[in-house]
N, C-alpha and C positions, 0 to 999 in steps of 0.2 A: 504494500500500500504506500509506503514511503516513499519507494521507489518508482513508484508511477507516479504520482506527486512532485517528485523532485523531477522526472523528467518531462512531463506537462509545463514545469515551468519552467523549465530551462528553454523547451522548443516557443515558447509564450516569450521568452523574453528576445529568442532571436528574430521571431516575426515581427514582431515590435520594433526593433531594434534598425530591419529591413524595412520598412513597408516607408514607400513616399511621403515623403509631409510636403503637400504644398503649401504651408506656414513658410516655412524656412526656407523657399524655394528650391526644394531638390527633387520635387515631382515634376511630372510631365500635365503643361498649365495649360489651360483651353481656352484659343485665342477668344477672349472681347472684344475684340474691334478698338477701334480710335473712340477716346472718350472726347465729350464735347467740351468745346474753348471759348469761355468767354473774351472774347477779341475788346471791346471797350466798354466801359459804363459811365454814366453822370446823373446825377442827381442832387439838386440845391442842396444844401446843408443847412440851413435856416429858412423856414416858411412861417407863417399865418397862422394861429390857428381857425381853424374853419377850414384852410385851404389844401385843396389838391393834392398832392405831394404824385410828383411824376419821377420814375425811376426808369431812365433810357439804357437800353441794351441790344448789343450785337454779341451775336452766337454765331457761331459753326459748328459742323459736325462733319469729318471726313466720308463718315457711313453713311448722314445723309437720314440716320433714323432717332433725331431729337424726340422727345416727349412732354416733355415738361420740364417748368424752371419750378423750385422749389425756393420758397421766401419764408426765411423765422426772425421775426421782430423782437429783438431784444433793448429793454428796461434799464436801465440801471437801477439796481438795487429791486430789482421783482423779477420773478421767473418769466422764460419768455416764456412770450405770445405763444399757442401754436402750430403749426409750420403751416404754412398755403400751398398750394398747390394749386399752379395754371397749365392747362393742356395747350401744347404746340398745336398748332394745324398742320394737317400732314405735306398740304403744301410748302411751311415752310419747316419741315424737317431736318433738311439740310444746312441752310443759314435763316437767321430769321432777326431782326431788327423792327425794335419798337420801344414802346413804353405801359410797363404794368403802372397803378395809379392807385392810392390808399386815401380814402377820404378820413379828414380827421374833424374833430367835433371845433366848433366854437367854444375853445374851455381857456380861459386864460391861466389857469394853473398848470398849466402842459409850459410855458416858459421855464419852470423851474425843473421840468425834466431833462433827460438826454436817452436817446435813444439810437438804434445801432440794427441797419437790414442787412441779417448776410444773405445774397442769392448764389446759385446752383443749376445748371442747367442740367438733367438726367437723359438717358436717352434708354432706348426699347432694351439693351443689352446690359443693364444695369452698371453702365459706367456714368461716371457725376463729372461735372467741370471742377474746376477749384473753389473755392467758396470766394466771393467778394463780399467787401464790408462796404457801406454806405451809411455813415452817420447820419444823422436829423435830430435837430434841436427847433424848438418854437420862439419866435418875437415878433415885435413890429416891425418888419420890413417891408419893405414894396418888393411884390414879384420879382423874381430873378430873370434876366436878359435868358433866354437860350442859346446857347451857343451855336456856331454858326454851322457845325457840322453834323446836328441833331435836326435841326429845322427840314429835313429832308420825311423824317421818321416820325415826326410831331402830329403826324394824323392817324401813326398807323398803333393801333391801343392793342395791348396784347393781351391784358385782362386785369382784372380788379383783384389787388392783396385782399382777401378779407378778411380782416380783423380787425375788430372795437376796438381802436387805441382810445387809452383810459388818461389820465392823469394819474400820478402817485398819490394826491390827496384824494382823488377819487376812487379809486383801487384800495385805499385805505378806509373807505369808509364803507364799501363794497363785503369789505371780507369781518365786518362786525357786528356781531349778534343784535 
């Protein structure tokens, strides 16, 4: 009994010991394809509150099979938001240029926040782009100029973030009894 014991786990430790780990890279890995690249983004970094908040973006995709940008809105000092998700149109799978758009409240207590969008573009073969960050802070400013290399794409909407941005006094007063 021992004996087969000890040698079950000695043949247990050589399989082990054998078998590929694609962790560590030493297995044999199944091509993904090109993952998508976010090529440029802009987005004002101070707005209004009440106003618009437009986040322009160019993507590619070698493969040509984008799917979606994934957007998570984060707080300082609060958990983010949770993620959004917008669907590419299969026409622009390949490359696709526009602007997603988050509407925000009329709340003058949003000045005293700071806030921070990372986006993502995913595609059908579960590869991601790199995350970009795009800060947003609220005051009284007059609209931002758009620049002059954006105005091409200023009609084409790619779809609406959505989520309730809150204030931190309002989110604080949200979360008690």
């Amino acid at each position: 009994m021992l004996k087969r014991t000890l040698i079950t786990a000695a043949l247990s430790m050589i399989l082990w010991g054998c078998a590929p780990s694609t962790q560590y890279g030493s297995g044999t890995q199944v091509d993904q394809g090109d993952a998508p690249v976010i090529i440029d983004y802009y987005a004002a970094e101070v707005i209004r509150p009440g106003a618009t908040w437009r986040v322009y973006l160019h993507a590619q995709d070698n493969d040509g099979d984008m799917k979606d940008i994934a957007s998570v809105l984060e707080q300082t000092g609060h958990a983010s938001y949770p993620t959004d998700v917008t669907t590419i149109k299969k026409k622009h799978s390949g490359e696709v240029a526009g602007y997603l758009f988050l509407r925000t409240p009329v709340d003058r207590n949003l000045t005293q926040d700071r806030f921070n969008l990372k986006v993502a573009v995913r595609d059908r073969q579960g590869n991601r782009s790199e995350w970009v960050e795009l800060p947003l802070r609220f005051g009284r400013v007059p609209p931002e100029e758009l620049p002059e290399k954006w105005k091409k794409v200023a009609d084409r909407s790619l779809g609406a973030i959505a989520v309730e941005i809150r204030s931190s006094f309002e989110r604080g007063r949200k979360s008690r009894p």
